[in-house]
N, C-alpha and C positions, 0 to 999 in steps of 0.2 A: 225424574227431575223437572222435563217440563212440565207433567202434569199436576206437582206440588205447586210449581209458581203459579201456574193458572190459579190453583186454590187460592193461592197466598193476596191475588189480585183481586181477583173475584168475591174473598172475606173484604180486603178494606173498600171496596167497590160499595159494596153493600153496607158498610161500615158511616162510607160518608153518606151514601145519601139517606139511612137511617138520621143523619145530623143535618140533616139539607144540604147539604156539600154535589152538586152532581159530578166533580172531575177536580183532579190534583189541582187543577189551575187554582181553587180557591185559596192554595198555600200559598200560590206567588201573591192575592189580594193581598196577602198581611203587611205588605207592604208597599210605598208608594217612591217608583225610582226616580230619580235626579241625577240628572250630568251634570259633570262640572270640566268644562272644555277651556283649556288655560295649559300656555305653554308653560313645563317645566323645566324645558331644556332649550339651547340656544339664547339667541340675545335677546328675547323679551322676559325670559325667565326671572329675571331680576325685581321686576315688577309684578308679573305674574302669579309667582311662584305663592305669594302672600296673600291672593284672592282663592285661591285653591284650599288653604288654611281656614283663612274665616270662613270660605262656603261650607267646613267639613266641621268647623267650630258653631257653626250656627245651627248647621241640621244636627249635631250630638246634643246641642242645648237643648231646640226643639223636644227630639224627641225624648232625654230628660224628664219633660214637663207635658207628657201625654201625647207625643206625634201631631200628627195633621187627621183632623175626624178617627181618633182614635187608633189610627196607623200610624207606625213608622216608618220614617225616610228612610230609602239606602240608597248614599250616594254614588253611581259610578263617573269614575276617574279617570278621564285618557290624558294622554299627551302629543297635542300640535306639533308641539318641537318646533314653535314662530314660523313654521313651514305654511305659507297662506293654503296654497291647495290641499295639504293635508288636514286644515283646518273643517272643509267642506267633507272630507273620510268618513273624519272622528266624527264631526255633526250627524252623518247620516249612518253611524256604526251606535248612537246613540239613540235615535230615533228607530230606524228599521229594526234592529238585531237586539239592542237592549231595552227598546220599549221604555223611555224613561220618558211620563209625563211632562218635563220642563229642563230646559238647560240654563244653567247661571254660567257664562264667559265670554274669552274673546275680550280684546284690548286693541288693537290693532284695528283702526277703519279698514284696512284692507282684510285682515284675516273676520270680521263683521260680514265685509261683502261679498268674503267667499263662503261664508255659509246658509246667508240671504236666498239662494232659488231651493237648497234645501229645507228650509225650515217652511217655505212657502209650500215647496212641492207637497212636504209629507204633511203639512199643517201641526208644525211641531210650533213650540213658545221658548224664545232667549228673553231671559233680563241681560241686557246689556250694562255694565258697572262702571262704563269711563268716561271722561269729558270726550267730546267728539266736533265734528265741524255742522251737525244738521244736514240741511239739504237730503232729509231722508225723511219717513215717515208710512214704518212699516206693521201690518194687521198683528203681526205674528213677532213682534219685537216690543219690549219696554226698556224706553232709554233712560236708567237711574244714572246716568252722570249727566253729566252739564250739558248742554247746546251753547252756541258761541255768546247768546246773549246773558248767558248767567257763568259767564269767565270770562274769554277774549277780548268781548268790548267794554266791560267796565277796568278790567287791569290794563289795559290802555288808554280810558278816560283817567283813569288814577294817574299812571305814566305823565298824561300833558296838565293834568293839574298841579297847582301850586306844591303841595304838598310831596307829591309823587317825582318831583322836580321839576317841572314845566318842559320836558322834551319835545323837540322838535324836528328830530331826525329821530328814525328807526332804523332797525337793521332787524328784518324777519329772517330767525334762520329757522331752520327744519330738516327734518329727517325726512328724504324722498320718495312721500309715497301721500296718498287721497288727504288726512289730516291735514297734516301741513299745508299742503298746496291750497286745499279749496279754505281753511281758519285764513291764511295770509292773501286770497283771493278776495274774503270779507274784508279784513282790515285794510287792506289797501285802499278798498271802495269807503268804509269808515275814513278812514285818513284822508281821502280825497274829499270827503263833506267836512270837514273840518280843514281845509285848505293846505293843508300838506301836499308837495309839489312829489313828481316821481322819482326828482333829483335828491329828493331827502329819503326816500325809502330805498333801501339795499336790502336785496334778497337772495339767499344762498341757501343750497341742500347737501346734506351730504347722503351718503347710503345707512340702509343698517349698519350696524357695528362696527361704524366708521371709529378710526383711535386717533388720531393726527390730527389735531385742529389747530398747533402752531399758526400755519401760513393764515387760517382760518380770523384768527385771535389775531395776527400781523393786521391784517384787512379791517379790522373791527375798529381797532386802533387808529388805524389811518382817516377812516369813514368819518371818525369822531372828533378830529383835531381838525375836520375841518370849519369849522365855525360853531353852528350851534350846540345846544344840548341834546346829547343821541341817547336812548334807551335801546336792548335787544330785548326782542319778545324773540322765547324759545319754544318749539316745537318740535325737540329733542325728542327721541323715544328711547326707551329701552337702556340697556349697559354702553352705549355711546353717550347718556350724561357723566358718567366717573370719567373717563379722560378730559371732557368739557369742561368739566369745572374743577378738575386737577389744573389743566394749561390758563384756566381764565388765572388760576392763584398764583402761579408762576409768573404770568406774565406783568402782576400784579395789579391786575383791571378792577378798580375799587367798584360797589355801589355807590360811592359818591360822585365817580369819576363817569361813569357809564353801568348804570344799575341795567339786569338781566332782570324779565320777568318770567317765569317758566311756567308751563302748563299741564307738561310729564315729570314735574319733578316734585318727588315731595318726602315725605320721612325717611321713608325705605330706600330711596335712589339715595339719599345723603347717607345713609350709614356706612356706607364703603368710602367716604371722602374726607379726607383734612378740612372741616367747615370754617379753620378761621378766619382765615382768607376771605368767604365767603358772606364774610356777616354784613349785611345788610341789602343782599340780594334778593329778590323776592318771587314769591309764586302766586299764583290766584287758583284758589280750591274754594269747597264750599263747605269744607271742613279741615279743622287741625288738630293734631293729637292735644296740641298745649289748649285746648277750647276749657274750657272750667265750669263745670255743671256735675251734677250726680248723675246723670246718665253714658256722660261720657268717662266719669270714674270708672262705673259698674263695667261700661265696653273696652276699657283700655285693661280695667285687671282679669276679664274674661281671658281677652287675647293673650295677656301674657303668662295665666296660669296654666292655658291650652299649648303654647309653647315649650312649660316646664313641661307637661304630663308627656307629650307627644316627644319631646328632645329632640326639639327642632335646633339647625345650627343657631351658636348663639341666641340659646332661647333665654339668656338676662338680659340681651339687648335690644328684643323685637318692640316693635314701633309700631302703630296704627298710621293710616291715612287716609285719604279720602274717596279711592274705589274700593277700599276694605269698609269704609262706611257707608256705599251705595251698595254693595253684596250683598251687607247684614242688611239693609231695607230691605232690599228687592224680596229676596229670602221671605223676610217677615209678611211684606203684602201678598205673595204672592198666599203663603199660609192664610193668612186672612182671606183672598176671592177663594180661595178653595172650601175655607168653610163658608162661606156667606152663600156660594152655591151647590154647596154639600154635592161637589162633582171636583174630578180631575181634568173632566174634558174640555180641552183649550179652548172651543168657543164658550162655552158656557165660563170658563174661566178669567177671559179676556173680559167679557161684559161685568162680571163682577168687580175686576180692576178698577174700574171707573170710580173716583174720587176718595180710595183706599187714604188711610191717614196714618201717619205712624210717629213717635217722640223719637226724634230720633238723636245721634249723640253727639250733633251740631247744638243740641238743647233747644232747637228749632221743629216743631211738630210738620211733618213732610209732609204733600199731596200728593198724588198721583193726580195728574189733570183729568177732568172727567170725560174729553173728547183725544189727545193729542199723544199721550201715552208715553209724557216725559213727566218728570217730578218739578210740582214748584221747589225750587230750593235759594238759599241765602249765600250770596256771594261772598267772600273773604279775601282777602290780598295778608297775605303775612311774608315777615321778615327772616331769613333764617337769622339764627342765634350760632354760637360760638358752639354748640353740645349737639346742631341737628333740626333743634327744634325749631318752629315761626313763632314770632310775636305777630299777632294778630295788630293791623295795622290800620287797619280799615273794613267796615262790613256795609251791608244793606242792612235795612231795617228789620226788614221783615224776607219771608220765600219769595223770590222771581218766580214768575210764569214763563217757562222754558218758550223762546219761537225756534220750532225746527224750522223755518224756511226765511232767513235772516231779511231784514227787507232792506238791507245793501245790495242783494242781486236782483238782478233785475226781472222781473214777470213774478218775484217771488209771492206778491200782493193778490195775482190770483189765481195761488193755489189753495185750496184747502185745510183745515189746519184738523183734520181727522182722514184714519188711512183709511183707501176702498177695503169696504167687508170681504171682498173675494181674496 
């Protein structure tokens, strides 16, 4: 018996490198892996759950239409479980053990920072897909979501302009952890150059999957009745917006009365909520599913016939937004430096990144900046609507030039605005 399998080894032995093949490994070349690191369970899964989908929608597309240099993706799948430290596991169970040239996930600036010394140590690459606070700027990371200057501080210039209602008290609330704290660390300092006193800014956190915002909504209230006109900027994360803005409808906190601008909130957090109440509260993305272009037709009936095939819950009701619209970039450029340097390999990969372009289905043609390693993108303020959706209510012109290092904090002027090569 053994000395048949020796045979049997020994013929295809001979077999590959008759083919130029010298060892099985050439069967794992056929194809090129992909992590996709995104909690599916616990309290960010709600938001998550639907970057996991388009990453797994985009590689099927992909390779549809011929793979990456003639290979197929295969993407693997873990789950975080919103656990930060297990986030750093899964990173390097993806890296070490499954050998996947790039990871697309991560939502969370803290579950971000805990997989940052890994992706460093092993010289692995994340696209990163969400709005964030900046103040980072790393070799081995691309930020396709926002930095503070292409969300936070224009939807609070909207806020104190005419239009936006001329607010003059805020109330920053957030969910307690890096995001929040250091976005409302910038606005403050924002707020204070535009002479807003510290008596006019209220700041409050709650935990994860905090559900009781009653006393929260009492306080909000109070803050607001006392003289001027208050707006709250949200830095809500996760399944602690559905109670949020269940008690904001209850208690029946108009946008006219005190409009909410949110920054984790957007298609998919509204679809578990009664939006009537809600109508005319606003978010700042840099995309919306209601955007109206032919590209964003083609990407919203993508996603939703991938919904049907896959029978996903509620797959006639799934929604696009705008980390599901920085995924599918990232995705697509990262395809493009891969063949532009006809390599996998991360550094060769990263330098190709450099000024990568894409149509993307904001109907706004995207860059990658050629030194900084975040995307120009076009800012938006939309209204939710009665069914879910924004009306788009205001935009930029044209893409912002993302600044990771806000220049509200201070020494931020002189750092660099590209990461060290090491």
């Amino acid at each position: 018996m053994q000395r048949r399998n020796f045979i049997k080894v020994a013929t295809l032995s001979v077999a590959l490198a008759a083919a130029g093949l010298s060892s099985f490994s050439a069967f794992a070349a056929d194809t090129i892996k992909v992590g996709i690191l995104h909690s599916l369970s616990g309290t960010m899964a709600i938001s998550e759950t639907a970057l996991k989908e388009t990453a797994l929608m985009t590689i099927a597309d992909i390779n549809a239409h011929g793979g990456v240099m003639g290979r197929k993706l295969e993407p693997v799948v873990v789950d975080p479980a919103s656990n930060w430290p297990l986030f750093a596991e899964k990173a390097r169970q993806l890296l070490a053990k499954d050998k996947v040239d790039v990871v697309f996930g991560c939502w969370t600036s803290v579950s971000r920072k805990s997989v940052l010394p890994v992706f460093k140590e092993l010289n692995g690459l994340l696209f990163y897909p969400v709005q964030y606070e900046g103040e980072e700027l790393e070799k081995n990371v691309f930020y396709t979501g926002a930095a503070p200057n292409q969300q936070a501080i224009p939807a609070v210039e909207y806020l104190m302009s005419k239009d936006g209602g001329s607010a003059r008290r805020f109330v920053l609330l957030g969910t307690d952890y890096v995001y929040p704290r250091t976005t409302n660390k910038i606005l403050r300092a924002f707020l204070h150059s535009k002479g807003v006193k510290d008596a006019d800014i209220m700041e409050e956190y709650t935990p994860f999957g905090h559900s009781d915002y009653q006393t929260i909504i009492a306080k909000i209230k109070k803050f607001a009745s006392e003289g001027k006109k208050t707006a709250v900027v949200s830095t809500i994360n996760g399944d602690s917006n559905v109670p949020f803005y269940k008690e904001l409808g209850n208690a029946g906190l108009k946008a006219t009365d005190v409009p909410v601008v949110a920054f984790s909130v957007g298609e998919e957090e509204l679809r578990g909520v009664d939006t009537k109440p809600l109508v005319g509260h606003l978010a700042a993305w840099n995309y919306f599913q209601s955007v109206k272009n032919p590209t964003n037709t083609a990407f919203i009936k993508m996603y939703k016939d991938w919904a049907r095939k896959q029978k996903l819950p509620n797959a006639d009701t799934v929604v696009t937004n705008d980390p599901m619209e920085a995924t599918y970039i990232g995705i697509h450029m990262w395809k493009q430096a891969v063949e532009k340097a006809r390599s996998t390999d991360v550094d060769k990969v990263i330098a190709a990144m450099a000024g990568q372009t894409f149509k993307a289905p904001s109907g706004f043609t995207i860059k990658m900046d050629e030194k900084n390693h975040h995307l120009h993108k076009p800012v938006l303020i939309g209204e939710v609507r009665a069914d879910g959706q924004f009306n788009v209510v205001w935009k930029t012109k044209g893409p912002v030039r993302a600044q990771p290092w806000s220049p509200y904090i201070p020494g931020n002027d002189k750092k660099k605005n590209e990461p060290d090569s090491k």
